[in-house]
N, C-alpha and C positions, 0 to 999 in steps of 0.2 A: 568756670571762667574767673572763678576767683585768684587764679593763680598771676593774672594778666600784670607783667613790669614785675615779676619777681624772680630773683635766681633761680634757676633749676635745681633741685637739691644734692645731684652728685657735684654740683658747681659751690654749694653751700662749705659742706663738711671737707675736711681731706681726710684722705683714706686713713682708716685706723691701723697705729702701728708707727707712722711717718716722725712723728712727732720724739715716740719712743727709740731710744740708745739704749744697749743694753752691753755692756762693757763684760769682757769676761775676767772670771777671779783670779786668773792668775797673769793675765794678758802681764801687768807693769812688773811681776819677777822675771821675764823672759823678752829681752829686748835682742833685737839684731847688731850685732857689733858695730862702731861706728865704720863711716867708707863703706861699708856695703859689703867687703869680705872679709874672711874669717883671720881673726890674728894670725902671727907666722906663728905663735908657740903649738896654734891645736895644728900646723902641719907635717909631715911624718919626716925623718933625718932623709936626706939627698940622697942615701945607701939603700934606704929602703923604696923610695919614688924611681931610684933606677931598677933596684929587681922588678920591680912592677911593671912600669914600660919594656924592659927586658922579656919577663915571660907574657907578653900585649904583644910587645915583637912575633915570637914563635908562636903565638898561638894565630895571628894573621898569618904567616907563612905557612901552619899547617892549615887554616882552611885556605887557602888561597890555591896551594897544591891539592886538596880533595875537590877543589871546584873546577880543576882543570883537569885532574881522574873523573869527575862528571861529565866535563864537555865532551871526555875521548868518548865513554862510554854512550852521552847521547848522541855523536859522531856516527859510531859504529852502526849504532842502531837503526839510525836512519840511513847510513849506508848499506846495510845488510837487507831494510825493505824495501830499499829500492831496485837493490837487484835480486830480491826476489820476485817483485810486481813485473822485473822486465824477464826473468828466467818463466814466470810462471805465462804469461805473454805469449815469451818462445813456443811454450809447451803446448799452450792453446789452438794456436797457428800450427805447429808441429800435427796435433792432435786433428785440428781439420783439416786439413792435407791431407793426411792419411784417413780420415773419414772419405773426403773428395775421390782419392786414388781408388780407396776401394767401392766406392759407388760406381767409379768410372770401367773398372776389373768387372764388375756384379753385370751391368749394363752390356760390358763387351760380352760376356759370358753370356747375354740373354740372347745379343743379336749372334752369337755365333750356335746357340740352339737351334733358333729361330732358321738359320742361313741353312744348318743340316738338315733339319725338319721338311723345307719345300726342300733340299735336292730330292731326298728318299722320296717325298710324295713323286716328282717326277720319274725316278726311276719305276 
């Protein structure tokens, strides 16, 4: 209880460190140009900033054309799976049909056994 009307002691101290600056050695040889941007002399001749946006130019146009050789190709692809899901469909339905047809052939084939079976018994 001794502590009763006293600061608490992280309310005492301030954190160590706060107080300290610590400047670096080379920081005041290396200042930012005044204005904010770089002089015009460290900028390169107008001849050379045009070859640059120049081949920036071509080189947008060639990805912009391979990204539209992409789209054909993802295009395709998903056109090509979808008419396989609906060929493979057909084929399915095709395929029980023809399971159906021949159960219905298999069946007429029993009752037509069947139908000769009792005549002979009668005769």
């Amino acid at each position: 209880m001794g502590s009763k009307g006293r600061i608490p002691p992280h309310m005492r101290r301030s954190h160590p460190g706060l107080g300290m600056v610590y400047s670096e050695p080379f920081a005041s040889a290396i200042r930012p140009p005044p204005g904010g941007l770089p002089p015009f002399e460290l900028l390169p001749p107008p001849e050379i900033m045009e070859q640059k946006l120049a081949a920036q130019h071509v080189e947008m146009e060639r990805h912009a054309a391979e990204n539209q050789r992409c789209e054909k190709k993802v295009f395709d692809a998903q056109t090509d799976a979808s008419n396989f899901e609906r060929s493979t469909k057909v084929a399915e339905n095709d395929f029980e049909e023809g399971r159906r047809v021949s159960k219905e052939r298999e069946n007429g084939c029993e009752r037509e056994k069947r139908r000769v079976s009792r005549e002979r018994e009668w005769l």
